[in-house]
PyMOL Python script that loads the backbone (N, CA, C, O; Angstrom):
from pymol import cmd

cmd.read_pdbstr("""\
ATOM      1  N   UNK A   1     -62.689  -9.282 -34.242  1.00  0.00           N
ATOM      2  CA  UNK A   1     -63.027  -7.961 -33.730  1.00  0.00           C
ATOM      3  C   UNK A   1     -64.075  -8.095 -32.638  1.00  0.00           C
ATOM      4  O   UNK A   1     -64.842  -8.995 -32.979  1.00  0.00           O
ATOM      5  N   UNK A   2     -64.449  -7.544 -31.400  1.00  0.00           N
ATOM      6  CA  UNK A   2     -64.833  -7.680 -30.931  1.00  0.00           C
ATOM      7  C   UNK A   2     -65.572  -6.508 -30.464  1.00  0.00           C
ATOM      8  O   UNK A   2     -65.257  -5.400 -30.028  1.00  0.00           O
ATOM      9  N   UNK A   3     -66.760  -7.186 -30.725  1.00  0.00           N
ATOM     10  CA  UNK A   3     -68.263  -5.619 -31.020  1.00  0.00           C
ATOM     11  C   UNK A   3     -68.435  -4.724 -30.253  1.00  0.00           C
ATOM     12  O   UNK A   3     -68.903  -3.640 -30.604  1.00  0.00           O
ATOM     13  N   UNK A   4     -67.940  -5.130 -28.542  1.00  0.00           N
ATOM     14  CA  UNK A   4     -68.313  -4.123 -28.171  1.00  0.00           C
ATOM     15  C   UNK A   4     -67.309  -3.339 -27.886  1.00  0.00           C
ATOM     16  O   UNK A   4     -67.462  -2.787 -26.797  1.00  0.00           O
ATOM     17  N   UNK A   5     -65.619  -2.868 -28.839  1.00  0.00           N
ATOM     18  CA  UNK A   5     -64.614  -2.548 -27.987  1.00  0.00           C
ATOM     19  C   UNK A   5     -65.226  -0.679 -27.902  1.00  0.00           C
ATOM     20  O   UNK A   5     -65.174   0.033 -26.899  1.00  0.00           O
ATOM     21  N   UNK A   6     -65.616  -0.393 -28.901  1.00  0.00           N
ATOM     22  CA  UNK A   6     -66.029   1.268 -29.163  1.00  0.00           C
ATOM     23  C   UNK A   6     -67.075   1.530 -27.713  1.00  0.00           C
ATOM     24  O   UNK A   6     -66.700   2.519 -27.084  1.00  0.00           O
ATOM     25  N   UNK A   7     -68.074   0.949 -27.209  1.00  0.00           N
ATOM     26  CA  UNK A   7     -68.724   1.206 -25.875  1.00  0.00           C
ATOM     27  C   UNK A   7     -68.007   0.936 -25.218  1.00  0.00           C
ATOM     28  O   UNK A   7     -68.096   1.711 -24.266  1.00  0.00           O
ATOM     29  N   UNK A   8     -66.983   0.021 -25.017  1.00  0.00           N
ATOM     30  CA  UNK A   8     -65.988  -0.137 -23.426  1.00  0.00           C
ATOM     31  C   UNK A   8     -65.189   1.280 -23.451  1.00  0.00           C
ATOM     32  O   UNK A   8     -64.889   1.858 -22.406  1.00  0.00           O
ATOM     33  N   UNK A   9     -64.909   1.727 -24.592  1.00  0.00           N
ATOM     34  CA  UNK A   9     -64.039   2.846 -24.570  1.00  0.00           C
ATOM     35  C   UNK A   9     -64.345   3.924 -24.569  1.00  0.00           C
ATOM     36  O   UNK A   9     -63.578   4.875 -24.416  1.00  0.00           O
ATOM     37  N   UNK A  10     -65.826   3.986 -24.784  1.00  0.00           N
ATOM     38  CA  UNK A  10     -66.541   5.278 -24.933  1.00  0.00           C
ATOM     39  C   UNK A  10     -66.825   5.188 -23.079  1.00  0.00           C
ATOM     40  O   UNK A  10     -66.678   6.268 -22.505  1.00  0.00           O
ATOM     41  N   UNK A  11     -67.100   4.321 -22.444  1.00  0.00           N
ATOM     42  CA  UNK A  11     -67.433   4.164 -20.978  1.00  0.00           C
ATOM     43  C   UNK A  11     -66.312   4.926 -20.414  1.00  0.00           C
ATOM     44  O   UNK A  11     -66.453   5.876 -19.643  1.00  0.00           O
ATOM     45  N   UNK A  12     -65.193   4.463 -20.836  1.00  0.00           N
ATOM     46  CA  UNK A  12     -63.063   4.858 -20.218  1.00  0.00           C
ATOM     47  C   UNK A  12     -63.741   6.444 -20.988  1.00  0.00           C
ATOM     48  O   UNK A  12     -64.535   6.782 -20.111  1.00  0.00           O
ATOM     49  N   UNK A  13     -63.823   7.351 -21.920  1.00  0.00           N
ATOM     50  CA  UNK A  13     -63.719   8.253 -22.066  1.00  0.00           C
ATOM     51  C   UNK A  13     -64.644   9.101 -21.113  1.00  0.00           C
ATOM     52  O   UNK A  13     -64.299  10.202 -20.684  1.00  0.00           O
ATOM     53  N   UNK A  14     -65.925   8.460 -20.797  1.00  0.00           N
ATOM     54  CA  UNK A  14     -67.188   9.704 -19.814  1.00  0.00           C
ATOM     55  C   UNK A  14     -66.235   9.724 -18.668  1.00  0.00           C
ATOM     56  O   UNK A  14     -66.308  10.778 -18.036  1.00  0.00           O
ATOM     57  N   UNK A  15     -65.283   8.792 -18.173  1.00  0.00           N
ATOM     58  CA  UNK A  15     -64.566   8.995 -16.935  1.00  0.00           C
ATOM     59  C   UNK A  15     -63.434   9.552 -17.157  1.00  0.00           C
ATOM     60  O   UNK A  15     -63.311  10.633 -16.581  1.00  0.00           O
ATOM     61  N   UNK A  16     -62.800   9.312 -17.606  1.00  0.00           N
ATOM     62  CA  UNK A  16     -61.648  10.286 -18.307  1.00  0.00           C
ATOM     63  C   UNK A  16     -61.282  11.167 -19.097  1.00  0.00           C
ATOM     64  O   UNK A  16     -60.128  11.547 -18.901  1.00  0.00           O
ATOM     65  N   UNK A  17     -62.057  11.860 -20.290  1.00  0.00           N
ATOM     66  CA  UNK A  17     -61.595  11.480 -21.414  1.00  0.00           C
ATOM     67  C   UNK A  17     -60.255  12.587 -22.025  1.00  0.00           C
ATOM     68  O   UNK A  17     -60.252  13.157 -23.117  1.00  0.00           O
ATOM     69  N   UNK A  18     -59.364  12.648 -21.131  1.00  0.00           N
ATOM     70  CA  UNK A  18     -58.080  13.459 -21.792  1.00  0.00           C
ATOM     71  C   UNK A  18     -56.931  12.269 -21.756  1.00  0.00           C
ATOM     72  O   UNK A  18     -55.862  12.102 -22.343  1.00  0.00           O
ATOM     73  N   UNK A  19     -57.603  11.610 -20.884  1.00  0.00           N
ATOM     74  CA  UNK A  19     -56.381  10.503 -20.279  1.00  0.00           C
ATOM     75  C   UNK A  19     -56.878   9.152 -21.683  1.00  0.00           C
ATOM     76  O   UNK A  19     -56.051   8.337 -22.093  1.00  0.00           O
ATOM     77  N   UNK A  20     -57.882   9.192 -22.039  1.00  0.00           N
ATOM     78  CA  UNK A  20     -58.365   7.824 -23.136  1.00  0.00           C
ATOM     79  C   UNK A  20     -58.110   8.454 -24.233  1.00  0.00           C
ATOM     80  O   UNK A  20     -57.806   7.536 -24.994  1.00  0.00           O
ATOM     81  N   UNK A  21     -58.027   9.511 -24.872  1.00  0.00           N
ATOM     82  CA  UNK A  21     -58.196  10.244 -25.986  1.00  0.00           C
ATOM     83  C   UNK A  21     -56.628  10.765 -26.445  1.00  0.00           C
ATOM     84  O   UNK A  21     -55.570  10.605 -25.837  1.00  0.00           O
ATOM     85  N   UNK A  22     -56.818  11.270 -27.409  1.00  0.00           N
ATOM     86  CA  UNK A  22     -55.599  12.276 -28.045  1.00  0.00           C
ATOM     87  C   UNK A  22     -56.096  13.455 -28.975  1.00  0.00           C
ATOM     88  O   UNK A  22     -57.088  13.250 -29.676  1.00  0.00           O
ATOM     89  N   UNK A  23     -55.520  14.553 -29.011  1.00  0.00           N
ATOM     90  CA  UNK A  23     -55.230  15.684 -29.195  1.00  0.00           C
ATOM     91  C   UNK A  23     -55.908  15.314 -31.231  1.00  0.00           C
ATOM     92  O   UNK A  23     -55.363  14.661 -32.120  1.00  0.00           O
ATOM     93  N   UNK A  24     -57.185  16.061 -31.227  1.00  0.00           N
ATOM     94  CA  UNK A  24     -57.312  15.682 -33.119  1.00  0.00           C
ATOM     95  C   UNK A  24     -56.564  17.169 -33.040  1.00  0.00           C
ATOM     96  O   UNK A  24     -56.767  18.052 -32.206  1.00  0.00           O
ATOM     97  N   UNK A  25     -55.612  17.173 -34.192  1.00  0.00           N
ATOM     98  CA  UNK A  25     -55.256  18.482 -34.857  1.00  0.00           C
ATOM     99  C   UNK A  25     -54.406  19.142 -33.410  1.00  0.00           C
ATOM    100  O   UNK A  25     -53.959  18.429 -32.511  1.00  0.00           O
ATOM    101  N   UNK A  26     -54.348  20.163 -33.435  1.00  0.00           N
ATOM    102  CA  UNK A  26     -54.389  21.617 -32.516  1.00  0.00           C
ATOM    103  C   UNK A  26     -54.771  21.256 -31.020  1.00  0.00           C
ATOM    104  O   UNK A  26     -55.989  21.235 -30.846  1.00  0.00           O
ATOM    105  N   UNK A  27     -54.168  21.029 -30.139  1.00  0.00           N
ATOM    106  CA  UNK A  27     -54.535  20.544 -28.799  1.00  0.00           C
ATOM    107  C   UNK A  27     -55.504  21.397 -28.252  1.00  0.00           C
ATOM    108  O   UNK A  27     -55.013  21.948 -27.267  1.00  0.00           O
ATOM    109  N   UNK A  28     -56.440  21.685 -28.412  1.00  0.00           N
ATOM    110  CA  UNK A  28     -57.721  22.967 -28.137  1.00  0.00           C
ATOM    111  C   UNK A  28     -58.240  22.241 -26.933  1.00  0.00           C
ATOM    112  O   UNK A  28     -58.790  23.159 -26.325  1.00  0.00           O
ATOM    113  N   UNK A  29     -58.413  21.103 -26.179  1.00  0.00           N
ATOM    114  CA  UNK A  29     -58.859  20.283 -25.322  1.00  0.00           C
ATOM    115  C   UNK A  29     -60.343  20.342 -25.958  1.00  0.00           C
ATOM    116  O   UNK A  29     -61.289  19.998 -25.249  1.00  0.00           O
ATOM    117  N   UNK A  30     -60.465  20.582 -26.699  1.00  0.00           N
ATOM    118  CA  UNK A  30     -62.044  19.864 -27.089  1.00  0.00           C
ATOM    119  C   UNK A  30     -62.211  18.804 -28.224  1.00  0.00           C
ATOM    120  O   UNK A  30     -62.735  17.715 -27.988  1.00  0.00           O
ATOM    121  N   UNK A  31     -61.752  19.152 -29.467  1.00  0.00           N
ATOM    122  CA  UNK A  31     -61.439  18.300 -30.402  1.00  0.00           C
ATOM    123  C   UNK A  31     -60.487  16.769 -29.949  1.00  0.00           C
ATOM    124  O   UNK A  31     -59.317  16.813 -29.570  1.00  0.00           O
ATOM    125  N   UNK A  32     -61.068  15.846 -30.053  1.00  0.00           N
ATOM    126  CA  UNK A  32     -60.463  14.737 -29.755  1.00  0.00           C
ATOM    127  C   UNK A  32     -60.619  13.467 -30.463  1.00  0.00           C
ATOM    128  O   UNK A  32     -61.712  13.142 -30.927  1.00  0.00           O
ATOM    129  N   UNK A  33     -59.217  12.481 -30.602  1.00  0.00           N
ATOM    130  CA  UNK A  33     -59.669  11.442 -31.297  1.00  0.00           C
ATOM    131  C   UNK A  33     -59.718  10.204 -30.424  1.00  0.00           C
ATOM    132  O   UNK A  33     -59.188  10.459 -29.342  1.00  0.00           O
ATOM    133  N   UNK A  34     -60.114   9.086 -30.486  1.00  0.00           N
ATOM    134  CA  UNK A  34     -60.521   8.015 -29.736  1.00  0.00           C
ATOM    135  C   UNK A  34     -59.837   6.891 -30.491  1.00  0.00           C
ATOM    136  O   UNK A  34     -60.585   6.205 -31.188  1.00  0.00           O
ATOM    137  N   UNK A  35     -58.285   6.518 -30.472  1.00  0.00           N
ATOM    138  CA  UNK A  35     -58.101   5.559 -31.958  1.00  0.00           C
ATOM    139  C   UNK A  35     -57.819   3.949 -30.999  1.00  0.00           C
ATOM    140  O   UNK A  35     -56.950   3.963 -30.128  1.00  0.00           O
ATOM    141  N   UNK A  36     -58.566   2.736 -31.245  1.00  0.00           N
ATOM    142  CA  UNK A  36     -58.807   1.508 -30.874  1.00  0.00           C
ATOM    143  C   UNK A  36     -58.478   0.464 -31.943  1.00  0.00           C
ATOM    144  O   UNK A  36     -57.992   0.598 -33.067  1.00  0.00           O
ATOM    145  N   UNK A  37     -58.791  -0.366 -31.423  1.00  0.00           N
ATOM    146  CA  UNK A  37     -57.869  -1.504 -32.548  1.00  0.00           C
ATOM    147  C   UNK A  37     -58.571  -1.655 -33.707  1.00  0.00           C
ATOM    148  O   UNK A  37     -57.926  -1.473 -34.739  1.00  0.00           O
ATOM    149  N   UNK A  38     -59.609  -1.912 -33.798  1.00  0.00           N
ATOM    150  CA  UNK A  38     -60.548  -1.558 -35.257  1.00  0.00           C
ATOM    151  C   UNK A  38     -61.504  -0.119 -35.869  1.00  0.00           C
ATOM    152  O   UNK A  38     -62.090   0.075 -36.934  1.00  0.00           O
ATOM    153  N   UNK A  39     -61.334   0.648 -34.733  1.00  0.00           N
ATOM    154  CA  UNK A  39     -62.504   1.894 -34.989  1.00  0.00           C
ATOM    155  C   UNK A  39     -61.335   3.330 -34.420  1.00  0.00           C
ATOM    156  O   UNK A  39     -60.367   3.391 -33.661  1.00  0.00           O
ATOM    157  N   UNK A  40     -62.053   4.268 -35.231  1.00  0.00           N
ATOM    158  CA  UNK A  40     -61.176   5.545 -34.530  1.00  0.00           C
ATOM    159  C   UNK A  40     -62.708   6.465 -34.550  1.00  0.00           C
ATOM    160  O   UNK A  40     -63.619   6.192 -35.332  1.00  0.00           O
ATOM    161  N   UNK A  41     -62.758   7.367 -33.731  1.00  0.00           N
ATOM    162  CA  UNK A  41     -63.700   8.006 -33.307  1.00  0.00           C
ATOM    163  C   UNK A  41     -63.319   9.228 -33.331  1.00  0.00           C
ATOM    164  O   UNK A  41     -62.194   9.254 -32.831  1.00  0.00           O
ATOM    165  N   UNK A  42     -63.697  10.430 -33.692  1.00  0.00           N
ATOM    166  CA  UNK A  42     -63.523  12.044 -33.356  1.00  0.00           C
ATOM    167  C   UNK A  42     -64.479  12.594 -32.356  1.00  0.00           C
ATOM    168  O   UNK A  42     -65.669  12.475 -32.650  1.00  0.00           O
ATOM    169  N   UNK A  43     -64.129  13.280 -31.019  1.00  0.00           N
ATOM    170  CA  UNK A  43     -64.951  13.423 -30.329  1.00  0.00           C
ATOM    171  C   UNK A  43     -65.009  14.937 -30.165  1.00  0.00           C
ATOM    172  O   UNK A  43     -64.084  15.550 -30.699  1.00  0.00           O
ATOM    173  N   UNK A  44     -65.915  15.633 -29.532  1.00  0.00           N
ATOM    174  CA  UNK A  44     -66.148  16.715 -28.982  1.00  0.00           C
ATOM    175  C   UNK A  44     -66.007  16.793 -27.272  1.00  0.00           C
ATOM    176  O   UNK A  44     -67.010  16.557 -26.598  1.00  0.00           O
ATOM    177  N   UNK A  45     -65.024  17.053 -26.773  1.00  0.00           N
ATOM    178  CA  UNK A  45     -65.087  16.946 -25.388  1.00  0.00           C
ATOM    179  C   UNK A  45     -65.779  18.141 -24.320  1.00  0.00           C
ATOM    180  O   UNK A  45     -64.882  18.525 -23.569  1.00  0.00           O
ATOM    181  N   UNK A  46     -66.929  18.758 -24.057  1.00  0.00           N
ATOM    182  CA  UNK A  46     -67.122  19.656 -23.002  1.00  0.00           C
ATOM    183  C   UNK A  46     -67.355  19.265 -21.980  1.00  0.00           C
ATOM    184  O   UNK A  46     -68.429  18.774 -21.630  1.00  0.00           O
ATOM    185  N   UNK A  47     -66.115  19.460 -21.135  1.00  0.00           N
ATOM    186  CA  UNK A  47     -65.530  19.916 -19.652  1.00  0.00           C
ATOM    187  C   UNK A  47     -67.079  19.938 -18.597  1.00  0.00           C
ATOM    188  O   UNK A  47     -67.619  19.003 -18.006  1.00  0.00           O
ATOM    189  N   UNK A  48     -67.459  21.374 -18.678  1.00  0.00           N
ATOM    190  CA  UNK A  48     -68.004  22.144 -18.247  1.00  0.00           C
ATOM    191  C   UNK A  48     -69.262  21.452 -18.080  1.00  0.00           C
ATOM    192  O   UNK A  48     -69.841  21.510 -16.995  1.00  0.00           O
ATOM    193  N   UNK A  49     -69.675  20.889 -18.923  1.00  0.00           N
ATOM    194  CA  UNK A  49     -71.417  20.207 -18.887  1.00  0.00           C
ATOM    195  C   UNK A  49     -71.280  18.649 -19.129  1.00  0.00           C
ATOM    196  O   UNK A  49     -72.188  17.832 -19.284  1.00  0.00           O
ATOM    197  N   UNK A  50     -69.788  18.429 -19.120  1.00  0.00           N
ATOM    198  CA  UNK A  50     -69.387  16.936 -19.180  1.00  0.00           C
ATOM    199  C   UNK A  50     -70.241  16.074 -20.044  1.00  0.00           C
ATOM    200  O   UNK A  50     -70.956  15.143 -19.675  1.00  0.00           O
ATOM    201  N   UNK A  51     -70.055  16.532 -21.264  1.00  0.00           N
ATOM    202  CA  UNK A  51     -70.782  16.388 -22.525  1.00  0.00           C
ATOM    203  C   UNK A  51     -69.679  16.003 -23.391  1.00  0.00           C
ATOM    204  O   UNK A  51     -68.882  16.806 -23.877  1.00  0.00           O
ATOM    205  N   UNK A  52     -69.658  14.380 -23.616  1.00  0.00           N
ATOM    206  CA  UNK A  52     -69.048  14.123 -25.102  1.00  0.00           C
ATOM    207  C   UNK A  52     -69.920  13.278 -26.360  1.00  0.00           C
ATOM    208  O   UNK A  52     -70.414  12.168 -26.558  1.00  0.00           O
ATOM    209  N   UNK A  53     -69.783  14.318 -26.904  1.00  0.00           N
ATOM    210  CA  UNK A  53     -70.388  14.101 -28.453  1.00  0.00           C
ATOM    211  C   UNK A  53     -69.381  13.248 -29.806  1.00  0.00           C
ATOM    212  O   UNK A  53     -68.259  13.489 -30.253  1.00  0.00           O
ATOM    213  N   UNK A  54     -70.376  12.229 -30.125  1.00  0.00           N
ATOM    214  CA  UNK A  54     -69.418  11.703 -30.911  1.00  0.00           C
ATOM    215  C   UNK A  54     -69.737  12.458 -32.633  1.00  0.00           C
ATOM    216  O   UNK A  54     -70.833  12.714 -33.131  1.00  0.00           O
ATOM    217  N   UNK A  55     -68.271  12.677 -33.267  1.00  0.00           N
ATOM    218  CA  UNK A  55     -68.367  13.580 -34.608  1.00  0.00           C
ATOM    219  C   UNK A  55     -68.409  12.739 -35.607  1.00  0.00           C
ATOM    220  O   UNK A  55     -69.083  13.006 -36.602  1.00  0.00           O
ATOM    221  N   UNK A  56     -67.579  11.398 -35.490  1.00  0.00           N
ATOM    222  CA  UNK A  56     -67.647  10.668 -36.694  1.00  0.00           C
ATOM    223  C   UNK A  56     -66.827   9.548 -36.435  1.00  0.00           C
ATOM    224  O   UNK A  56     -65.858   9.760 -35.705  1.00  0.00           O
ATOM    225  N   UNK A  57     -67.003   8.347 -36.888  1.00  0.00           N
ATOM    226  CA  UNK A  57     -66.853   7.108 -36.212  1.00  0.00           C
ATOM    227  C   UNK A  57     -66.580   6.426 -37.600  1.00  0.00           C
ATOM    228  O   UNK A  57     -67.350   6.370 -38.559  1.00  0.00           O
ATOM    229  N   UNK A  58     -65.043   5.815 -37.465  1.00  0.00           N
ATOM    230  CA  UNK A  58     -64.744   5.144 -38.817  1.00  0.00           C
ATOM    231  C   UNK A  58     -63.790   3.939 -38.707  1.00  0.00           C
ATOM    232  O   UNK A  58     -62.725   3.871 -38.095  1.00  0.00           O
ATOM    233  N   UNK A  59     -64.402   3.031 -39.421  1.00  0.00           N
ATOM    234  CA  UNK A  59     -63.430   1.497 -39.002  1.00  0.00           C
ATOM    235  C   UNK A  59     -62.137   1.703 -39.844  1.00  0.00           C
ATOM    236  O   UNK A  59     -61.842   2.059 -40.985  1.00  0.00           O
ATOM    237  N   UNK A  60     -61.616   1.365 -38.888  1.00  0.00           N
ATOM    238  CA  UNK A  60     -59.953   0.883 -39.591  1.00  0.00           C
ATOM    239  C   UNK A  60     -59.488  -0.482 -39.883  1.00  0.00           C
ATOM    240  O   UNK A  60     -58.315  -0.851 -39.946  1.00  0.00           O
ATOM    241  N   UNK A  61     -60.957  -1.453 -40.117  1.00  0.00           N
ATOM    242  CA  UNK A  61     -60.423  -2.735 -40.279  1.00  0.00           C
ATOM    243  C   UNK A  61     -60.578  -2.588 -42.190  1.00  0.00           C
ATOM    244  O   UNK A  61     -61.201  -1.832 -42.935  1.00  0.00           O
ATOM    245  N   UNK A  62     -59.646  -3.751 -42.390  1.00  0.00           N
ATOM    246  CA  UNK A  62     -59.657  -3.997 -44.042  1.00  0.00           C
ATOM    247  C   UNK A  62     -61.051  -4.639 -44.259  1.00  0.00           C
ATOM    248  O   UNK A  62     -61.712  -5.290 -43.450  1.00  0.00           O
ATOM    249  N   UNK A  63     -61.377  -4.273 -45.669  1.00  0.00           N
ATOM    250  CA  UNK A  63     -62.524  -4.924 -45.849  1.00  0.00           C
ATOM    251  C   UNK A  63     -62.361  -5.841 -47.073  1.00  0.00           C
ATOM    252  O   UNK A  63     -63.296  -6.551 -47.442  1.00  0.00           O
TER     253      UNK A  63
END
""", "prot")
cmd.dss("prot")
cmd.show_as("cartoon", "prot")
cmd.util.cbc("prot")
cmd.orient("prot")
């Protein structure tokens, strides 16, 4: 696994993030998930003040 893949992708999301992300639930364009090879992320996306907030951050590797 490689530690830093969640900051390379969080970097791809401040520049993009509709194009790095997917739709959590209900395509509302704010609710968003971030899913990577070991971690999935739920984000908050605002547009407007280009503000993304991370909601909750959970590994998907086996333990």
């Amino acid at each position: 696994m490689r530690s830093n893949e969640l900051a390379e992708a969080m970097a791809r999301v401040c520049a993009d993030p509709h194009r790095v992300t997917v739709p959590y639930g209900i395509d509302d364009g704010i609710m968003r998930s971030l899913v990577l090879t070991h971690t999935m992320a739920t984000l908050m996306i605002h547009q407007q003040g280009r503000t993304v907030r991370i909601v909750q951050i959970t590994s998907l590797s086996a333990r």
